[in-house]
N, C-alpha and C positions, 0 to 999 in steps of 0.2 A: 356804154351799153347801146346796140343800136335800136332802131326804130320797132324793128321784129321783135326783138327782145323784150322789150318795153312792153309791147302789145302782149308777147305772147304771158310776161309776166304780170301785165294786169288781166286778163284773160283769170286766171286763177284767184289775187289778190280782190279785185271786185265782189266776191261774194263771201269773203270772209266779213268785210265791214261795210265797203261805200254802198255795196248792194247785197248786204245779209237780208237772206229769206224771210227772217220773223222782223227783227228788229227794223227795217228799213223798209220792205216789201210786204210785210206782213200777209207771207205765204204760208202755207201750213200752219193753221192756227188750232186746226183740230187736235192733231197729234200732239202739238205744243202742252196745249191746254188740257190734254184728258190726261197722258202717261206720264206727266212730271212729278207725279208724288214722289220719287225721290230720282238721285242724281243714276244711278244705274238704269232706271227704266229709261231715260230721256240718255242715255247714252248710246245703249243698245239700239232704241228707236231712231236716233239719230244716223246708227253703223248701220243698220237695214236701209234707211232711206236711201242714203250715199251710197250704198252697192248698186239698188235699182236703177237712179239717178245715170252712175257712173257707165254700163253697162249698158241701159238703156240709150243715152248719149251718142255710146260707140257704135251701137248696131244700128242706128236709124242715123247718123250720119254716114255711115257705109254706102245705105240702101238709098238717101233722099231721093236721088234723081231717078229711081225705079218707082217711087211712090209715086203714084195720080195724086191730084191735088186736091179731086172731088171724096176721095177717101184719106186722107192724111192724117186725119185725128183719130181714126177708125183703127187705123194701122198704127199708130201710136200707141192707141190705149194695148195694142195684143202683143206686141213687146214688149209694152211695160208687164203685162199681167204675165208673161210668163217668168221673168225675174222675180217677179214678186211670190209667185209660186215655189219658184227654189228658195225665197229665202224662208218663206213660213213654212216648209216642207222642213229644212235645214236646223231650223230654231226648234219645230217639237220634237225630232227627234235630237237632237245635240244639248236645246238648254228648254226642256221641258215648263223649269218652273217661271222661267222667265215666259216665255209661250202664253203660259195663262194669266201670268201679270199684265201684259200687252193686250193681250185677248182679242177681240175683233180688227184694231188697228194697224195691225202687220197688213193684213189680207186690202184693208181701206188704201192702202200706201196707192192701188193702182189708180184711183182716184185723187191723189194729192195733188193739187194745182200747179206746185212745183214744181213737181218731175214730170206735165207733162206741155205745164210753160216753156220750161227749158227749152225741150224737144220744138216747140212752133215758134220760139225767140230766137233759139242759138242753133240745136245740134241738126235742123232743117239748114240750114244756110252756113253752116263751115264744114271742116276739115276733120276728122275723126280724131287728131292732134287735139286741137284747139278748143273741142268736144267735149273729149276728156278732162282738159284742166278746167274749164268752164266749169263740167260735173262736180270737180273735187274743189273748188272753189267754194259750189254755194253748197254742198255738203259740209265742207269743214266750218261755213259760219254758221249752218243746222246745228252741228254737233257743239257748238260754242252754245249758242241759245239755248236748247233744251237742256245741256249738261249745266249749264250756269241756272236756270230756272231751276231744273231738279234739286241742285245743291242747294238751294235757298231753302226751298220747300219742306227739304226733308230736314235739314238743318233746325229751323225754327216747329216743324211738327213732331219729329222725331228724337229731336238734339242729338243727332249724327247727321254723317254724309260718308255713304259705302260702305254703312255697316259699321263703321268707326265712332262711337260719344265722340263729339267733341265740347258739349253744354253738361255743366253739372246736372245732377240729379235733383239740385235745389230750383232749376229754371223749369219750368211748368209749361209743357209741349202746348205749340198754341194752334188747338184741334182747325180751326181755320184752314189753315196753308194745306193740310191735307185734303181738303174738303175744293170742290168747283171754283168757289169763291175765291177763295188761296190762291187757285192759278191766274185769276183776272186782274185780281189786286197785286202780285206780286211781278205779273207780263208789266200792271200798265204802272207801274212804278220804276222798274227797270227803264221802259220806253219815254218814261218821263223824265228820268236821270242821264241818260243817254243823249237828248235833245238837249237837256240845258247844258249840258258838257258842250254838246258843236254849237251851240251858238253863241256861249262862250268864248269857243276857241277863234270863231268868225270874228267877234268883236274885235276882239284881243289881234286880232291879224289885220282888222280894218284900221284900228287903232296905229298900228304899228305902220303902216302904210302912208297915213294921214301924215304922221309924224316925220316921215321923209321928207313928204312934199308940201307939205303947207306951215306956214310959224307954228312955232309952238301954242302962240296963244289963240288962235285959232281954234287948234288940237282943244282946248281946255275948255274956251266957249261952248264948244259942238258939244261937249262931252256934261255942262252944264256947273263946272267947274269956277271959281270966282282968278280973272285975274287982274 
């Protein structure tokens, strides 16, 4: 795979994990946190971000070098808001009930930090290509975060996920997870699980490194090991 490849294929890769929006960046914390009571709202919410995102990306990487630099943010925000207009315009009329489950949060997206990060990090200084997979990058690791948060959520509040029981009737919904709190305690548990996983995995890779190049007993010492 050559250099290009590589690039253009972390260009996408990048925001599904090394630089996901919530998890890693902890961008959109709003939407995270208010519409995850179950896994369909936080999906939906995640498919509207990543449209605007994606979309918005294209057409202000189109226009960059037409944009003044004293107005750039300004100009931003007005194509994001008109995306964001088609998609709440699209949502009441198409999935109504979904609409009023979201409720103000569709319309908020134009103000999401990360769609309009993007736009003055990436889709200002590249190629409408490179843009786009950028967009569908840190979109697909939104829709990873909220759809995994939502499933938790409703899961333990609901004992389903998508409308499916998956918890007997005998496990006792634990009102919490539905409730603010639910989403703080279940974000900073996630995010807390996730970090000791990489540094974990850093250990274990320094470890293994060591163990190349230095004696083993060395390796053992460092490591606090009796040899």
């Amino acid at each position: 795979m050559s250099k290009k490849q590589v690039s253009l294929f972390n260009d996408y890769t990048k925001g599904v994990w090394d630089q996901n929006p919530v998890f890693k960046q902890v961008l959109g914390m709003c939407p995270a946190l208010a519409v995850t009571v179950s896994a369909m709202n936080g999906i939906a919410m995640a498919l509207a971000t990543t449209f605007v995102l994606v979309f918005s990306s294209f057409i202000i990487s189109l226009i960059r070098k037409l944009i003044p630099s004293q107005v750039r943010i300004a100009s931003y925000i007005v194509v994001i808001a008109t995306f964001v207009t088609i998609v709440d315009l699209v949502m009441r009329a198409q999935f109504p009930e979904l609409s009023k489950e979201l409720g103000p949060y569709i319309p908020l997206i134009v103000v999401n930090c990360l769609i309009l990060g993007r736009q003055e990090a990436f889709s200002s200084k590249n190629n409408p290509f490179r843009s786009v997979l950028d967009a569908l990058g840190m979109g697909t690791g939104f829709l990873i975060a909220l759809a995994s948060l939502g499933a938790i959520r409703e899961l333990f509040g609901s004992r389903s996920i998508l409308g499916v029981q998956l918890l007997p009737d005998a496990f006792e919904p634990w009102l919490i997870m539905i409730l603010p709190a639910g989403a703080f305690l279940t974000l900073g548990l996630m995010m807390g699980g996730l970090n000791a996983m990489i540094l974990r995995r850093k250990r274990r890779e320094e470890a293994d490194i060591l163990s190349k190049h230095i004696p083993k007993t060395y390796v053992a010492a460092s490591e606090g090991q009796e040899v």
